[in-house]
TORTILO-839871 format. One record per residue (C-alpha): chain; x, y, z; residue in one letter. Coordinates in steps of 0.001 Angstrom, whole numbers. Example, Ala and Ser with C-alpha at 12.3 -4.5 7.8 and 13.67 -1.06 7.14 Angstrom:
% TORTILO-839871
A/12300/-4500/7800/A
A/13670/-1060/7140/S
This chain:
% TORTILO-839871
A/0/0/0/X
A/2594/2338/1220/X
A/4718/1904/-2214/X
A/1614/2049/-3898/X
A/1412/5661/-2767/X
A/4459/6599/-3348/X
A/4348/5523/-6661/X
A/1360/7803/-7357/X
A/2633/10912/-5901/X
A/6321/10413/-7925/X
A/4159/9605/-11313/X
A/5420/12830/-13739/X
A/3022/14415/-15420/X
A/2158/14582/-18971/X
A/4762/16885/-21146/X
A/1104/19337/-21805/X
A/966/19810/-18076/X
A/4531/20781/-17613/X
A/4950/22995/-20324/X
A/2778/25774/-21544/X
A/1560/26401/-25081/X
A/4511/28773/-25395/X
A/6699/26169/-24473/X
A/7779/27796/-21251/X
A/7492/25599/-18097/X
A/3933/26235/-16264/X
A/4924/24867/-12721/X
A/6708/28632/-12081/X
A/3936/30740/-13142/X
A/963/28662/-10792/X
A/-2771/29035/-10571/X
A/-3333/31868/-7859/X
A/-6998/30380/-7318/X
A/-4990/26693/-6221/X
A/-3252/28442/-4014/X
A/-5848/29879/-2369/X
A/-7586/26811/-1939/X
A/-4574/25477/-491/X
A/-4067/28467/2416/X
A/-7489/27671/2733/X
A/-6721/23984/4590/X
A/-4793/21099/4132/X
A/-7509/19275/2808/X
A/-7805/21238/-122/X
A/-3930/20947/-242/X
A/-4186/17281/-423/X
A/-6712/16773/-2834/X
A/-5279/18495/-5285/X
A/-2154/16486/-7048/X
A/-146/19628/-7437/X
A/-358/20819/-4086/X
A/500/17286/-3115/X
A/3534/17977/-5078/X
A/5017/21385/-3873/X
A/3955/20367/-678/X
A/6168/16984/-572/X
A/8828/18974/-2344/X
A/8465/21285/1339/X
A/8610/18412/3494/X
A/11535/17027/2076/X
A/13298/20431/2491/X
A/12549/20177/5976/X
A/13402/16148/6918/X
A/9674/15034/7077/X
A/8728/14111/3847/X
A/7355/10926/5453/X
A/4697/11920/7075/X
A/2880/12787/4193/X
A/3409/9636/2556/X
A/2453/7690/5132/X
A/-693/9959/5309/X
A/-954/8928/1521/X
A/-637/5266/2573/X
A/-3208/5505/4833/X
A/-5422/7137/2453/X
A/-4923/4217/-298/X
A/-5655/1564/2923/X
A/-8917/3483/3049/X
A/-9943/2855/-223/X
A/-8883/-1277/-433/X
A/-11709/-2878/-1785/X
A/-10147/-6027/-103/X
A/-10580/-5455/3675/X
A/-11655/-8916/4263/X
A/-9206/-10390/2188/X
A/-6237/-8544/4347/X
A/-7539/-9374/7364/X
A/-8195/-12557/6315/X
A/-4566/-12944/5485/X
A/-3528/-11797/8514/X
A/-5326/-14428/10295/X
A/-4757/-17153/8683/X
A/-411/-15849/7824/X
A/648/-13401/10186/X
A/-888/-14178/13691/X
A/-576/-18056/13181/X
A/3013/-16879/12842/X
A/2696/-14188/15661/X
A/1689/-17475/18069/X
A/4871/-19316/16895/X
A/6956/-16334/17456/X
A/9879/-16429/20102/X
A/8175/-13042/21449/X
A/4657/-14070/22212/X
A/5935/-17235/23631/X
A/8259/-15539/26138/X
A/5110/-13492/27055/X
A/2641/-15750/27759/X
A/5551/-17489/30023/X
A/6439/-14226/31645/X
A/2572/-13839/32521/X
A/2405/-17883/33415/X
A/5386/-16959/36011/X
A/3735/-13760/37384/X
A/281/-15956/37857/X
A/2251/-18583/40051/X
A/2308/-17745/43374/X
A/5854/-16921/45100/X
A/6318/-20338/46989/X
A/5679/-22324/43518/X
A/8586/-20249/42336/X
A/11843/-21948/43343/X
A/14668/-19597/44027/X
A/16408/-20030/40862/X
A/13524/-19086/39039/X
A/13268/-15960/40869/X
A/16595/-15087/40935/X
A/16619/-15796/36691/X
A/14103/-13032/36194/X
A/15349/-10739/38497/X
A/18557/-10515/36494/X
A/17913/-11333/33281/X
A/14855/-8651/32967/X
């Protein structure tokens, strides 16, 4: 998904939209009424694939370019037709794996520990999870 957006916002556009019909480049001399809309909020910003644009080209002027793509991710998971088939794949991939997994198995015996009560515990035990926690 993420890639997905990012592929979108780097797409170039069309030589007609870069270029005027004087052959000078367009993206200097820009629509005062988008810009409006733009200082207007940053909804009207993002809607609009130029603004998208200039405003990416800010963020990456300032280190944070990322947050609008992930923004744009999040967007695109919006709009996946497939919400049952993800979480479907999750269930049936990822969390089968997730219950294998070295980390939720030394969790559920870290809780299994904390549930036994102290003299169950044998010394050793005790003194294993005071040091190596």
């Amino acid at each position: 998904m993420f890639n997905r957006a990012v592929s979108r916002l780097s797409r170039k556009r069309p030589p007609s939209d870069i270029h005027g019909s004087d052959g000078s480049s367009s993206s200097s001399h820009q629509n005062p009424k988008s810009t409006d809309k733009w200082a207007a909020s940053l909804e009207n910003l993002l809607e609009d694939p130029e603004g998208v644009k200039r405003f990416r080209e800010f963020l990456k002027k300032e280190f944070s370019e990322e947050n609008v793509l992930f923004w744009l991710a999040c967007e695109d998971f919006k709009k996946t037709q497939d919400k049952k088939q993800i979480f479907n794949l999750m269930k049936y991939d990822s969390y089968s794996r997730f219950l294998k997994s070295d980390l939720f198995l030394k969790h559920k015996q870290t809780e299994e520990e904390d549930e036994d009560p102290p003299d169950a515990q044998t010394a050793a035990k005790r003194a294993s999870r005071i040091y190596n926690t």
